[in-house]
C-alpha positions in Angstrom: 93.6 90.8 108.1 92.0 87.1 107.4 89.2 86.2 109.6 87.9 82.6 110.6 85.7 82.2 107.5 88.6 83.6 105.6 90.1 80.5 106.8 87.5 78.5 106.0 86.9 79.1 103.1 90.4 78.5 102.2 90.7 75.1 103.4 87.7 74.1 101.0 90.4 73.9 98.9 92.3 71.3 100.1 90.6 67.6 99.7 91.0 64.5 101.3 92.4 62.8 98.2 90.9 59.2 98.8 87.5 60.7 98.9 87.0 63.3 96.9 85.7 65.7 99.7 87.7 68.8 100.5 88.2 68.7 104.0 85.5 71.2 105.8 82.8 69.3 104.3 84.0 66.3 105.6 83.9 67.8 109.2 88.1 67.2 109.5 88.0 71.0 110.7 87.3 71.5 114.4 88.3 75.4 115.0 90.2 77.8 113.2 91.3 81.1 114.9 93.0 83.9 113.7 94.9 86.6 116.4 95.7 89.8 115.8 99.0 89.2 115.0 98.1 87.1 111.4 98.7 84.1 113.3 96.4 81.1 112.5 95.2 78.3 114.7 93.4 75.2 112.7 92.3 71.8 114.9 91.7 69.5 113.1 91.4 65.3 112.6 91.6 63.2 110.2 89.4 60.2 108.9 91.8 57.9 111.1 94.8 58.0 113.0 96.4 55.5 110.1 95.4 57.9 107.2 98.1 57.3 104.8 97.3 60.9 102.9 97.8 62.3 106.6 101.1 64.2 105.9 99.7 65.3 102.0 96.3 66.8 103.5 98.5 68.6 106.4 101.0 70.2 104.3 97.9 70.8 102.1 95.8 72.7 104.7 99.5 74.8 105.5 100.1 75.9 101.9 96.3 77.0 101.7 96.0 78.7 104.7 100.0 80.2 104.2 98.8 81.9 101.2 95.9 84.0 102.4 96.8 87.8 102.3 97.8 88.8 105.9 98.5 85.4 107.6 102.0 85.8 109.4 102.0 82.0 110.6 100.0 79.0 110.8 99.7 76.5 113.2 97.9 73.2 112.8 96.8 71.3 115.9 96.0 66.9 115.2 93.6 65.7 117.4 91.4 62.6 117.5 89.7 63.8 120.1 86.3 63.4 119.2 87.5 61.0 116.4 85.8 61.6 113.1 82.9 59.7 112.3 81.0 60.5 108.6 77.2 60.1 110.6 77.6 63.0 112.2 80.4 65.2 111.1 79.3 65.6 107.1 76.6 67.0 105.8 73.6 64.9 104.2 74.7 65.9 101.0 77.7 64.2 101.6 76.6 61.0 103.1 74.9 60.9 100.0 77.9 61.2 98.0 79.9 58.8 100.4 76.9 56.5 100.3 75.9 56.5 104.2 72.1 57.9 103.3 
């Protein structure tokens, strides 16, 4: 049975294609859950609500988390709710990167 990090770690392999930055490390995942069941939970944002790539990264995040051993279903949950904001949701390696430091 996959656990949280499981998850996790799985959706470091998707990337937010305009940037270059898989998605955890750009804070764009808010909780991941996993029941008992195999079912997965992921919230997550994106860098707007106009993000053209919003449909790729999303089908993205679905295939990756699909194909983890024991996952029966996934379920992805949108929110903007805080909105994502690189200052304080990456890390400072990747202001760095993104040039914010």
């Amino acid at each position: 049975m996959p656990t949280s990090d499981d998850v996790v770690e799985r959706l470091k392999e998707v990337f937010d294609p305009e940037i270059a930055v898989n998605i955890v490390d750009l804070g764009l995942v808010y909780d991941t859950q996993v029941s008992e069941a195999g079912e997965v939970f992921v919230k997550h944002t994106l860098t707007s609500p106009a993000c053209p790539v919003g449909p790729l990264i999303q089908s993205s995040m679905h295939q990756a988390v699909r194909s983890l051993p024991g996952v029966t279903g996934v379920k992805l949950e949108l929110t903007f709710d805080p909105p994502w904001d690189p200052r304080t949701r990456v890390s400072d390696a990747v202001k760095l990167k993104l040039g914010l430091l």
